[in-house]
ZABAKOL-65542 format. One record per residue (C-alpha): residue in three letters; y negated, z, x. Coordinates in steps of 0.05 Angstrom, whole numbers, padded with zeros to 5 digits, always signed. Layout:
N
ALAYZX;...
END
This chain:
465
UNK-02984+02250+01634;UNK-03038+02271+01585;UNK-03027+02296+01520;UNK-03075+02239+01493;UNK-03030+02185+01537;UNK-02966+02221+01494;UNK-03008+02220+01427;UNK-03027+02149+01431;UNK-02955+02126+01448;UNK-02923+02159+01392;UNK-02979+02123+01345;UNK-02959+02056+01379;UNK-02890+02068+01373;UNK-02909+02093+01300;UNK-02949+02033+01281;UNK-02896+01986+01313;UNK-02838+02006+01278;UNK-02850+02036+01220;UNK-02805+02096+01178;UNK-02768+02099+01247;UNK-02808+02159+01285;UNK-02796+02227+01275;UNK-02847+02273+01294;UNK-02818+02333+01260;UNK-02798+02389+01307;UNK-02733+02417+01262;UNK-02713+02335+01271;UNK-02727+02317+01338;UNK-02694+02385+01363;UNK-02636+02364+01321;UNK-02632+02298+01368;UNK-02649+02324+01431;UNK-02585+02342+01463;UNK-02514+02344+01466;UNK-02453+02384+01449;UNK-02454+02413+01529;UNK-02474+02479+01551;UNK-02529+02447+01596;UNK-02612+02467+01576;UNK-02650+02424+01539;UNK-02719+02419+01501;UNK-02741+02379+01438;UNK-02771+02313+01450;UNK-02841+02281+01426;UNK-02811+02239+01381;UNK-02752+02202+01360;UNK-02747+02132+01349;UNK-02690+02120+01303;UNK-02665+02032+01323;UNK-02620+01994+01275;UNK-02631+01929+01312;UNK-02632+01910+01387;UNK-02706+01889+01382;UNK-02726+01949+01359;UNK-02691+01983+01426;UNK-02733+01926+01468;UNK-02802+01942+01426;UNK-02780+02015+01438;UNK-02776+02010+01519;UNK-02829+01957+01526;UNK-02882+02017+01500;UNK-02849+02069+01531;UNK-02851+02034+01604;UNK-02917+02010+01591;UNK-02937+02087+01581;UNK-02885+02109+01639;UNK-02860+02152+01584;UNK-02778+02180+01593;UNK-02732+02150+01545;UNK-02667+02188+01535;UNK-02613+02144+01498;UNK-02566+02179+01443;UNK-02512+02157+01406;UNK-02470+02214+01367;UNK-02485+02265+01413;UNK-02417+02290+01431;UNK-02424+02287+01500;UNK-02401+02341+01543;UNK-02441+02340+01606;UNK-02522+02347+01588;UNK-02520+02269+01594;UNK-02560+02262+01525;UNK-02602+02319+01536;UNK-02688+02313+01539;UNK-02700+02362+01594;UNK-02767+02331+01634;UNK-02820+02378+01636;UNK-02880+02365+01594;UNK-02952+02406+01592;UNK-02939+02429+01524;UNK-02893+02493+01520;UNK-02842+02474+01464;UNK-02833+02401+01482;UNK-02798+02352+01527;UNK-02839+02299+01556;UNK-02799+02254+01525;UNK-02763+02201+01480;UNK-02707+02199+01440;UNK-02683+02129+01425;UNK-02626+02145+01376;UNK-02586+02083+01367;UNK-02531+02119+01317;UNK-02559+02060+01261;UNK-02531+02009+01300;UNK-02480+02003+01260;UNK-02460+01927+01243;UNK-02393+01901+01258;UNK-02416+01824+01273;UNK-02347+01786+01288;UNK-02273+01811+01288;UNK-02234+01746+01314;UNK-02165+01763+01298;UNK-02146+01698+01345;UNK-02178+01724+01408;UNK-02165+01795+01400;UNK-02230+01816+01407;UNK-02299+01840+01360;UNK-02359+01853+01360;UNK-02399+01913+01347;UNK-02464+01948+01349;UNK-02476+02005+01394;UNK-02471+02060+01341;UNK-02409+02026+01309;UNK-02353+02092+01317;UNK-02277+02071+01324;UNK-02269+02105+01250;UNK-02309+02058+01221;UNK-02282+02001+01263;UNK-02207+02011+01258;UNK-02198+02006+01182;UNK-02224+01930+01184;UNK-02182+01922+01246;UNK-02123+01933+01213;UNK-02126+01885+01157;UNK-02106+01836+01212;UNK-02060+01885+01242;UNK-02108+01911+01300;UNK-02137+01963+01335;UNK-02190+01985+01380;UNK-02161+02051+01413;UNK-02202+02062+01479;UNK-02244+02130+01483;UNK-02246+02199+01471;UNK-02216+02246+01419;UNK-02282+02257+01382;UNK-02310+02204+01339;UNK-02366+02181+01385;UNK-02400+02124+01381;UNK-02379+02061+01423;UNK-02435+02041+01463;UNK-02436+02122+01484;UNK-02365+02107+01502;UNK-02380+02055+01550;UNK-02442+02077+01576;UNK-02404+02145+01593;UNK-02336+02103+01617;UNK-02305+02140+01571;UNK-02222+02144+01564;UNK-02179+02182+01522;UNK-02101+02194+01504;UNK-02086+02130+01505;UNK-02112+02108+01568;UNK-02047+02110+01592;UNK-02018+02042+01567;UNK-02084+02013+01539;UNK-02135+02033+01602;UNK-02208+02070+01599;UNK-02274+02031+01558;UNK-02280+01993+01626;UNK-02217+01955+01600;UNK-02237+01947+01541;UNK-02302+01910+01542;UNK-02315+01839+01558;UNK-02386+01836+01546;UNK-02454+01864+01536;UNK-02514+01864+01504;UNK-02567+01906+01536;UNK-02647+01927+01540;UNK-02669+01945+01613;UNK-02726+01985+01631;UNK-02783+01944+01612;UNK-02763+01917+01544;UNK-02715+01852+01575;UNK-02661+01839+01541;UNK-02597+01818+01584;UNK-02525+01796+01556;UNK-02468+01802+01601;UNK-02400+01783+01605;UNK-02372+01730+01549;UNK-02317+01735+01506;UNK-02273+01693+01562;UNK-02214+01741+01585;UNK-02238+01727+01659;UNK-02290+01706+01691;UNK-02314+01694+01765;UNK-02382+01683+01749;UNK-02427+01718+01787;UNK-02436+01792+01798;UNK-02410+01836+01742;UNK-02466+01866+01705;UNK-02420+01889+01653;UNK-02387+01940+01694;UNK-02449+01965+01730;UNK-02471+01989+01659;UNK-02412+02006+01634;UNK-02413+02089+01663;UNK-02485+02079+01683;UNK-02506+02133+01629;UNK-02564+02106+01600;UNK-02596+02099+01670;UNK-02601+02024+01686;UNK-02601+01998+01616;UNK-02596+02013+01547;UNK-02522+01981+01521;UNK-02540+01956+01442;UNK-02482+01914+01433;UNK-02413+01900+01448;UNK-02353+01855+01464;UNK-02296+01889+01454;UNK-02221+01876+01467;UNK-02179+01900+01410;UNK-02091+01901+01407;UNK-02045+01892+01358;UNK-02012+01953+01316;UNK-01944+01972+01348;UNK-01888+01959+01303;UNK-01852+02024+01316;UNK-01874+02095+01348;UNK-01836+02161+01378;UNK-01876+02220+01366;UNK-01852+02286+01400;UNK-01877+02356+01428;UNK-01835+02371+01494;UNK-01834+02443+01515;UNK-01827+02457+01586;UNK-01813+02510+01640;UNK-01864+02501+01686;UNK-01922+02445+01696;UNK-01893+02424+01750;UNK-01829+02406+01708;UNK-01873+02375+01652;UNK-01917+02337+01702;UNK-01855+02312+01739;UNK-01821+02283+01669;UNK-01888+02235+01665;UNK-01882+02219+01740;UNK-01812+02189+01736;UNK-01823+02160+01664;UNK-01878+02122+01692;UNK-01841+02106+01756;UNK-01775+02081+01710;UNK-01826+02023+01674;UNK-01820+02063+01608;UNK-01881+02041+01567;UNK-01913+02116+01556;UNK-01966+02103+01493;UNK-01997+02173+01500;UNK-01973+02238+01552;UNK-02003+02294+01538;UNK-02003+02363+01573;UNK-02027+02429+01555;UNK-02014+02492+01591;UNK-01990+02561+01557;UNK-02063+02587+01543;UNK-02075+02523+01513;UNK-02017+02509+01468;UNK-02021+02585+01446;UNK-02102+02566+01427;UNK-02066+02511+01386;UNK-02027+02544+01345;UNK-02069+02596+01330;UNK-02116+02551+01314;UNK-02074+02495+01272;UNK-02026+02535+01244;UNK-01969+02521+01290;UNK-01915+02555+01321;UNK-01897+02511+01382;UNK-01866+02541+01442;UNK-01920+02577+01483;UNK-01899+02542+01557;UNK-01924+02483+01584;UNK-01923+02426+01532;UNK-01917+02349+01535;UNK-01943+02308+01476;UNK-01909+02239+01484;UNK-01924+02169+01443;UNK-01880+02115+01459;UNK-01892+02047+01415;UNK-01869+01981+01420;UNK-01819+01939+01378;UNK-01760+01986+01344;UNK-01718+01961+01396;UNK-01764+01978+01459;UNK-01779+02051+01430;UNK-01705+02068+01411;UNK-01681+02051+01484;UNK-01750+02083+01521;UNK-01739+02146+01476;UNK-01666+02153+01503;UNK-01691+02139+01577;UNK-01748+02191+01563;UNK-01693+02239+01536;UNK-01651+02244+01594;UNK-01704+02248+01634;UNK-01738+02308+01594;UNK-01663+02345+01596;UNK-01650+02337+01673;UNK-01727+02373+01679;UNK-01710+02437+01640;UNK-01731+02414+01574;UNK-01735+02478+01532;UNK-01758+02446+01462;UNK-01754+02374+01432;UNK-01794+02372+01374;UNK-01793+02299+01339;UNK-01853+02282+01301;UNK-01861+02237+01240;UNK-01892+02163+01262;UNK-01925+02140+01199;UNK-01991+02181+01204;UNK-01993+02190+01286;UNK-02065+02201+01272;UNK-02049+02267+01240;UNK-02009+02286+01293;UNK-02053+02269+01350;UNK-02114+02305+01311;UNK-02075+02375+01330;UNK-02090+02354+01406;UNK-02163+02332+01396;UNK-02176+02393+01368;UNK-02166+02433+01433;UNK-02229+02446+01447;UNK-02246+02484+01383;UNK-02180+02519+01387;UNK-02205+02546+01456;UNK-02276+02566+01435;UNK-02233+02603+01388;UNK-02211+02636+01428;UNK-02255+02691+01431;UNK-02311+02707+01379;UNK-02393+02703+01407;UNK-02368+02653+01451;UNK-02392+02577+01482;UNK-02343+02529+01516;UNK-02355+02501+01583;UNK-02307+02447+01579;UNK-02306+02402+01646;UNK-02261+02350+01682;UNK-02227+02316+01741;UNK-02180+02271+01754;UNK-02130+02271+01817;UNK-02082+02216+01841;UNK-02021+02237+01793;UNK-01970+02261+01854;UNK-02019+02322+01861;UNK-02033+02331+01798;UNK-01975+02387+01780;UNK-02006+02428+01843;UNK-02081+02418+01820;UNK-02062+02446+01756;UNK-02028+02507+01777;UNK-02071+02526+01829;UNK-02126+02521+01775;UNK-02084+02574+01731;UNK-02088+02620+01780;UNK-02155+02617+01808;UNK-02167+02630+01735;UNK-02124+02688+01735;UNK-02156+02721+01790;UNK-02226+02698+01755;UNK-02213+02738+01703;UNK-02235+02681+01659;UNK-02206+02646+01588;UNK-02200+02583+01606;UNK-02148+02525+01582;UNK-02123+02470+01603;UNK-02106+02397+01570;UNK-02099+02345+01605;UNK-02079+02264+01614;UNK-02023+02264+01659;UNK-02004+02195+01648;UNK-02066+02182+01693;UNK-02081+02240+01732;UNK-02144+02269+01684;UNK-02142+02342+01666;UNK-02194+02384+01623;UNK-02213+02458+01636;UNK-02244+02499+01578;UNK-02283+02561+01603;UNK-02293+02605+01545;UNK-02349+02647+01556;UNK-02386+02715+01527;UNK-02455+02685+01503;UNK-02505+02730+01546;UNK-02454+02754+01598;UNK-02477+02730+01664;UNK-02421+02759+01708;UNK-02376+02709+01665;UNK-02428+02651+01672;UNK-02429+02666+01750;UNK-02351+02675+01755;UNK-02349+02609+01714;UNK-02396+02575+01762;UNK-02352+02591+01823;UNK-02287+02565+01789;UNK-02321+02504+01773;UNK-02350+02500+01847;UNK-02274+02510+01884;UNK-02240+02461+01817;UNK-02281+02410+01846;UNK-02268+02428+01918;UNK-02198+02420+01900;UNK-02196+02353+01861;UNK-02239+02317+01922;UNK-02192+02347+01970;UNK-02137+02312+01947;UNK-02169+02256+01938;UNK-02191+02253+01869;UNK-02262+02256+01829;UNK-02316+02306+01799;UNK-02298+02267+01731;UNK-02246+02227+01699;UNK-02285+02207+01638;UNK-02342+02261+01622;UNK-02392+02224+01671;UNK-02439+02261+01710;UNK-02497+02277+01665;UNK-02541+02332+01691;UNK-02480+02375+01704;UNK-02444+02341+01759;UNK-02505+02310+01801;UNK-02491+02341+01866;UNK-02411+02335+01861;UNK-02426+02256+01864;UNK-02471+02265+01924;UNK-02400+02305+01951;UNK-02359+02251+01928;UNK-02399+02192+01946;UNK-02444+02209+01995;UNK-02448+02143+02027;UNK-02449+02107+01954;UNK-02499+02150+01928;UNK-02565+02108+01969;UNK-02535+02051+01945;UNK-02532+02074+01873;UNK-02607+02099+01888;UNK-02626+02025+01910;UNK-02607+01993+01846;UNK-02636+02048+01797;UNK-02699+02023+01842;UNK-02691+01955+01829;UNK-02673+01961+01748;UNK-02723+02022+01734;UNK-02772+02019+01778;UNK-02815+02076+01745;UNK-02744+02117+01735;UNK-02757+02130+01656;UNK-02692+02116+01635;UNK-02657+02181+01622;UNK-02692+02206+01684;UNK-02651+02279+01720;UNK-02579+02246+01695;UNK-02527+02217+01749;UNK-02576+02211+01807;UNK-02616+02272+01792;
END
């Protein structure tokens, strides 16, 4: 592509949508990537939508011009899948676009009735929650980091409370969406089921920005529990902690939230929060229902906790659970803490949950004998655990000991037949561990990018490579 081809398409684009292009390099940079540890380079431009037919007017130049578009939302993403990276004649620029869709930002319809809403792409659940709950609702799908929700579906996002409320796939009814060329498609209805025809909604939903730009959403929202049992459980072993959650499960007792964090993790915690928990493997539990449900469920989980070694029950006030549930989402930080000059390569994979205990502590110690930092936190109410290399910035015996714990982590997850990733997606970090996983879905995958984007300029180098 010529420089004059990328000159006259940022005019177009300029001329088209006016006071929404940024040219400016400090600006774009700012846009171009993600909160991973994958390489990146500034876009052309940005192209900043507050409307769906400004994402259509957006693609419709871009394909015309077979120009990349790269989607963003918030930018927390934590595998590269946000990042402009195509290569481009001039040296400090990505031949690229950034459509950022972070204006999107109506709420159109909260129907109390149906249990459901309806939000722009760049709506975040912080915004959306507070007008949920004057009717006593809640939208709690996705990730510990405020992201936007359309990044949440188009990443298949998850989260703590996946357990009892299921991942973004759950979670979504419907659609809006902009393909390739500038079409705009609606999928899905706000119908709890449907049998009509195939189901476009979930071939977006996780496709990363590669079949389809997602611009709005029908979302399916739950009522407020009446009651909650907040607690830190201290463990023994992971095995014993992993084995509570197993037989909880097993027993029908309605876990909200199970959380587990290894020593190195917990001990990042505190440091970091100000705590002083127990430094052993850690549970943190949410049970909610009515007062009745939770009082009986937190005596069940009790005696189950006690006849696994339980070292520590620490009960946790229920009226801000928010508060309390912050002190987890902050793992991350608390591991880059860790160690000063440092970047976190955090990663996951989820294994069926009987193996989980075993993935974990084989993990530990292939870290051990890595001679690496890296933490653990994890979802065991589903099988989903998180690593968090903390690395030396410059030190490339880490970054190469790093890459070979990642490498046999993976080995280990698809052995026991698991996934490369329970809810990071694949982004430009996990491309060939979906060939490994899938390697007979992969052409298949290959044949519908082909048939929704033809000239492959949506968020070309992510999931497929």
């Amino acid at each position: 592509m010529s420089t004059q081809v990328m000159t006259d398409l940022v005019d177009e684009l300029t001329e088209a949508l006016p006071g929404q292009v940024e040219t400016d390099f400090d600006a774009v940079a700012g846009s171009s990537h993600d909160r991973s540890h994958h390489g990146w380079a500034p876009a052309l431009a940005v192209v900043r939508c507050t409307t769906t037919e400004d994402v259509s007017t957006t693609l419709r130049l871009c394909h015309a011009a077979a120009m990349p578009v790269v989607t963003r939302g918030t930018g927390t993403g934590l595998e590269g899948g946000a990042n402009a990276v195509t290569g481009s004649e001039e040296a400090d620029r990505s031949r690229s676009i950034i459509l950022d869709l972070s204006g999107m930002r109506r709420i159109i319809n909260i129907d109390p009735d149906s249990l459901d809403a309806v939000v722009e792409a760049g709506v975040r659940r912080s915004e959306l929650n507070p007008l949920l709950a004057e009717h006593g609702l809640q939208f709690v799908a996705g990730p510990g980091v405020d992201a936007s929700i359309g990044g949440m579906a188009a990443t298949r996002a998850s989260g703590t409370n996946a357990v009892k409320y299921g991942t973004m796939s759950d979670n979504v009814l419907g659609l809006t969406a902009v393909l390739a060329d500038g079409t705009v498609v609606r999928t899905g209805s706000r119908a709890r089921k449907s049998s009509a025809g195939y189901d476009l909604t979930h071939l977006l939903i996780g496709s990363e920005g590669t079949l389809g730009v997602i611009t709005e959403l029908i979302l399916r929202v739950h009522s407020i529990p009446a009651s909650r049992y907040l607690a830190v459980l201290s463990f023994p072993s992971v095995d014993a902690a992993a084995r509570v959650v197993q037989t909880a499960l097993q027993t029908g007792i309605g876990l909200a939230r199970a959380e587990l964090l290894d020593d190195v993790q917990i001990g990042a915690m505190n440091a970091y929060s100000g705590l002083d928990f127990h430094v052993t493997p850690t549970l943190f539990i949410e049970l909610s229902g009515s007062a009745s449900e939770v009082t009986e469920q937190t005596r069940l989980l009790r005696a189950i906790a006690e006849s696994n070694g339980c070292l520590d029950e620490r009960h946790i006030d229920g009226d801000d659970p928010e508060r309390f549930w912050k002190v987890r989402h902050d793992a991350l930080p608390a591991a880059n803490a860790l160690r000063p000059n440092s970047y976190t390569w955090s990663t996951d994979v989820c294994v069926p949950i009987s193996h989980l205990a075993r993935c974990i502590t084989e993990t530990q110690a292939d870290v051990v004998a890595s001679g690496l930092v890296a933490p653990i936190a994890g979802h065991v109410g589903d099988g989903n655990f998180h690593l968090a290399i903390v690395l030396e910035h410059g030190n490339e015996t880490e970054r190469l000991a790093a890459e070979q714990l990642y490498e046999r982590l993976i080995t280990r997850a698809l052995a026991c037949g698991g996934t490369c990733t329970g809810e990071h997606g694949i982004g430009q970090g996990k491309v060939g561990d979906l060939l490994r996983e899938h390697p007979s879905g992969v052409p298949v995958m290959r044949s519908i990018k082909q048939a929704l984007d033809p000239a492959g300029i949506l968020n070309p180098g992510k999931v497929l490579g």
